[in-house]
N, C-alpha and C positions, 0 to 999 in steps of 0.2 A: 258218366260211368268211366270207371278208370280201366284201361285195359293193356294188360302186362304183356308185351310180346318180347322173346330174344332172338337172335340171328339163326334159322335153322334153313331153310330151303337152299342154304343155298336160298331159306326162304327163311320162314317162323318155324321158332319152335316155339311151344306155350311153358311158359313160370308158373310153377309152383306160388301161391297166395293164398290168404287165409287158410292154412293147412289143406285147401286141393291140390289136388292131383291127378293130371292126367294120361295115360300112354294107350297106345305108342303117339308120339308126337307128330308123326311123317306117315302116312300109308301109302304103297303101290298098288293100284289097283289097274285092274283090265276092261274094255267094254263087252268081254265075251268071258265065260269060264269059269274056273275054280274063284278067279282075282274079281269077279263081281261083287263080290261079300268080303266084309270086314267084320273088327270090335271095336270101340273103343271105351276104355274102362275108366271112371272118373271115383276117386276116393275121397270124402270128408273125415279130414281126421282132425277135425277142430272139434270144439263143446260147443258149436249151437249147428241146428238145420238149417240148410239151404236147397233151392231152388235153381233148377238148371233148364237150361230149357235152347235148344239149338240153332244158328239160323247157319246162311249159304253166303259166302262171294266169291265170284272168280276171281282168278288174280293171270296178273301179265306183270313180268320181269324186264326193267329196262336193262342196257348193255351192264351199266353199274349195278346191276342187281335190286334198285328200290323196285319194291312191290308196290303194284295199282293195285288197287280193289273196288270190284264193281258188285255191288249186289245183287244175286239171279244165282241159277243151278238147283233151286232147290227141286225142281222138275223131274231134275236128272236124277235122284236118289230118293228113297224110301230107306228112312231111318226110327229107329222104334228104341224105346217110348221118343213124343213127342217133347215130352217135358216130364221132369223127374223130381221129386222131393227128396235128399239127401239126411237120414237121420247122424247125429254123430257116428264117427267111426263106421258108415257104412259105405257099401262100393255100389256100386252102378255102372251096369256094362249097356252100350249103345251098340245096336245091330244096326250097318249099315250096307245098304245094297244098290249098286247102282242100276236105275231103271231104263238111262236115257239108251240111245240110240244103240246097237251093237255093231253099226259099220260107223263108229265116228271117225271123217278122214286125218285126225293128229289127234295127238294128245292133250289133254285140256287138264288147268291144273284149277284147284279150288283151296278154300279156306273156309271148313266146319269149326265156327264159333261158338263156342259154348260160355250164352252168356250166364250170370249168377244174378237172379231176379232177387229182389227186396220179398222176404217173406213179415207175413204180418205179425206184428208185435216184436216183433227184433228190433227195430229203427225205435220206439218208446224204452225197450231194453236196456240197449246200450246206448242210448242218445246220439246216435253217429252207426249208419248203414252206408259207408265201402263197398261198391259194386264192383266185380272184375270179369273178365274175359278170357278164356286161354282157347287159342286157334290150332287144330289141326292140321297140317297140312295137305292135301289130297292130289296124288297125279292119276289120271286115269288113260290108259293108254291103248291106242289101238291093236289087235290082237297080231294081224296080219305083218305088222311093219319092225324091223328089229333096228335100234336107235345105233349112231355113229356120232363120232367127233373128228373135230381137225382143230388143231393147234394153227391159226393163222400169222399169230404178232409175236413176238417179246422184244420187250422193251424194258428201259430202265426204270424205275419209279422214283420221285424226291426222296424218298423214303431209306435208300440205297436196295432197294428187294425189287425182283425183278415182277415185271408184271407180262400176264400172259392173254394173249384173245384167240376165246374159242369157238369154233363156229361146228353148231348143230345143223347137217347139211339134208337131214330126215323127217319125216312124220310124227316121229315117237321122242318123245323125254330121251334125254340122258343124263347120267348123273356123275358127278368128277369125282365121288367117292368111288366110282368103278375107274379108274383112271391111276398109272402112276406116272408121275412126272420127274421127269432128268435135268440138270436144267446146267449148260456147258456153259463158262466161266474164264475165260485164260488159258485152256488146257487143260481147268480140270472140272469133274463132273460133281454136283450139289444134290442126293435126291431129296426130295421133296416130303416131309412128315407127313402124312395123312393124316396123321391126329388134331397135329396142328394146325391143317388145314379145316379141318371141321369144327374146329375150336371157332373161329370165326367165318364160316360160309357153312357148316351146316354139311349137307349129300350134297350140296352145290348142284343145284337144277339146273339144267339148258335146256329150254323148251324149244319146242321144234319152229326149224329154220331159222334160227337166232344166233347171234352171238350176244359173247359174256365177257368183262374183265374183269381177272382176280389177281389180288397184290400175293403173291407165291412166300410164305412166312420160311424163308431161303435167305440166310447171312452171308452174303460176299462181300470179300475183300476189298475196302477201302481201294476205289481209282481202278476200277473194272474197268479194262476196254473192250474185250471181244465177249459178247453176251447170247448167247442161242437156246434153246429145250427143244425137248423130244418129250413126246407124249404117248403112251400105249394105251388105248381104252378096250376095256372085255365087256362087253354087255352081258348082267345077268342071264340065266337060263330062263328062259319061260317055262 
């Protein structure tokens, strides 16, 4: 089975293939309250049906950001339907709610795979059944606990762009899309795109008690000697 993933946590984000579509790509959820319950809406805008049908892995972010994946959680959620048949041009929304624990002590983050099952008579059809994948992203966070960051490192990279280690010093998710970053240079100050940053990391995850390096997409001047940032992070409103 082939399975399409792009850079989004900070994690995945799921591609678009054979005409699906999925959003939202990233969900926050809570273990208590309004943020127990989600949607997620998946569109076939191709000319034939398909077959979807969901499973569960957790995931852990190394300091470089590669994602593990371990299969489990599914325990922890009650998601409907189970499996779904997609006619052309129709949509299909997933109701998901999470069941597990409501004092979990951190944040746990997962990956809702929605695989694309081989339907019958399509593979004689077309002589050729291409199967895909698109992963949702899922952080679910303790209710009680409000997330922080600290800017620990910057350094230089081969790259000439400065790179930065952030350390999640909480229970709870944080995300570097809630974050704006300075980043001092010779005297003078570089800020930081956001866009551009998300371009390749995504809401940039820091899961808790961890730290992260990210190459900061910040152009300085040929033969930098004095390199420092400053970071302000706002956590969401609950």
């Amino acid at each position: 089975m082939l399975r399409l993933f792009a850079a989004l946590l900070g994690v995945l984000a799921a591609m678009p293939a054979h005409a699906l579509t999925v959003t939202p790509i990233t969900l926050e959820m809570s273990s208590t309250g309004k943020r127990t319950r989600a949607v997620i809406t998946i569109t076939n805008s191709s000319n034939e049906p398909t077959a979807i049908e969901p499973t569960f892995d957790r995931v852990m972010l190394s300091e470089n950001g590669t994602a593990t994946r371990e299969e489990g959680g599914a325990d922890n959620f009650l998601i409907l339907p189970l499996q779904a048949m997609l006619q052309p041009g129709a949509t299909q929304t997933f109701r998901v709610q999470w069941v597990g624990a409501p004092d979990i002590p951190q944040s746990e983050s997962y990956f809702i795979t929605f695989n694309q099952l081989p339907v019958e008579g399509l593979t004689k059809k077309t002589g050729l059944a291409i199967l895909t994948a698109f992963s949702v992203a899922v952080n679910v966070a303790p209710s009680a606990v409000r997330p922080s960051m600290q800017l620990v490192d910057t350094s230089m990279g081969e790259s000439g762009k400065p790179i930065i280690t952030v350390q999640n010093p909480t229970a709870a998710h944080a995300l570097m899309k809630d974050s704006s970053i300075t980043v001092h240079a010779d005297g003078h100050d570089y800020e930081m795109s956001m866009p551009a940053f998300q371009q390749s990391y995504g809401n940039g995850l820091l899961q808790p008690w961890r730290t992260r390096k990210f190459v900061l997409p910040v152009d300085l001047p040929p033969g930098t000697r004095s390199l420092s940032a400053s970071l302000t992070y706002k956590p969401p409103a609950q």
